[in-house]
N, C-alpha and C positions, 0 to 999 in steps of 0.2 A: 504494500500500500504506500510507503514514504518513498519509493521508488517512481510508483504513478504521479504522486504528486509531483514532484521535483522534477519531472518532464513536462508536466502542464504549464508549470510557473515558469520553466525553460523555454516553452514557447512562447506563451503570453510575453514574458520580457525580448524576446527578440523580434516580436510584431509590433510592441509599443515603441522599441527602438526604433525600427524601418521608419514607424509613422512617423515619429518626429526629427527623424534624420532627414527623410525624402519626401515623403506628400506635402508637410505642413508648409516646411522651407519654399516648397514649390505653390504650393495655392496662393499665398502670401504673394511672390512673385507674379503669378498672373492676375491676382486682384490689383495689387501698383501698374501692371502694365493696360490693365483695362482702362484704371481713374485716369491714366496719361493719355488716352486714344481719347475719351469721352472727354478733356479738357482742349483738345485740339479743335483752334479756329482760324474762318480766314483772317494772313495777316502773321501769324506765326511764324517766328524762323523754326526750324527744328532739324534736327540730325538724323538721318535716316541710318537703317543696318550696314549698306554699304559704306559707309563713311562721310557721304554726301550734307553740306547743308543746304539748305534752301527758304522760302515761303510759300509756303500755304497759300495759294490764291482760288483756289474753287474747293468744293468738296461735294460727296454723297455719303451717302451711308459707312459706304465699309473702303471705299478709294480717296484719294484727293489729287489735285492736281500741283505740284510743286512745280515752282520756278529757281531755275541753277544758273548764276553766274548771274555780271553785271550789266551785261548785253539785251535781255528781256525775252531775248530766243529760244531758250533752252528749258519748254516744259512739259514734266511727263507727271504723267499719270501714276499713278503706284498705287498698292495696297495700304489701308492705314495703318495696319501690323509692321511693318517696317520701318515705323517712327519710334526710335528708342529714346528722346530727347527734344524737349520743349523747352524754348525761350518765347516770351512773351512781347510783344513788344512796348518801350516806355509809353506808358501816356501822360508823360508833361511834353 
């Protein structure tokens, strides 16, 4: 019988490990990266996954359109998931 026990509490403690090793660390991270998609507007500069910065200048649902560089010619379309970073801009 203290043998059964001691396997059960064996596994229970290595499942509550996993969980707060891996799940939690992670859900955590995609609730931050949700709140950062759902605070993006036009008008934002922001960093995208490639390395790329830019502004926000149109958007929909789940893409937006960025503008790259100083020239006004260079704007693509992306997914909003590959906005890793948000600057806002001053308003004074």
């Amino acid at each position: 019988m203290n043998n059964t026990a001691f396997w059960v509490i064996y596994i229970v403690f290595f499942i509550a490990l996993i969980y707060f090793m891996a799940y939690r660390p992670q859900k955590k991270q995609k609730e931050q990266q949700q709140k950062l998609l759902n605070a993006v507007a036009v008008g934002d500069s922001v960093l995208t996954s490639s390395g790329f910065y830019g502004v926000v200048i149109d958007m929909t649902e789940d893409t937006v359109i960025v503008e790259f560089g100083n020239n006004k010619n260079c704007r693509i379309p992306m997914q909003k998931a590959a906005i890793v970073q948000i600057e806002k801009p001053d308003e004074s």
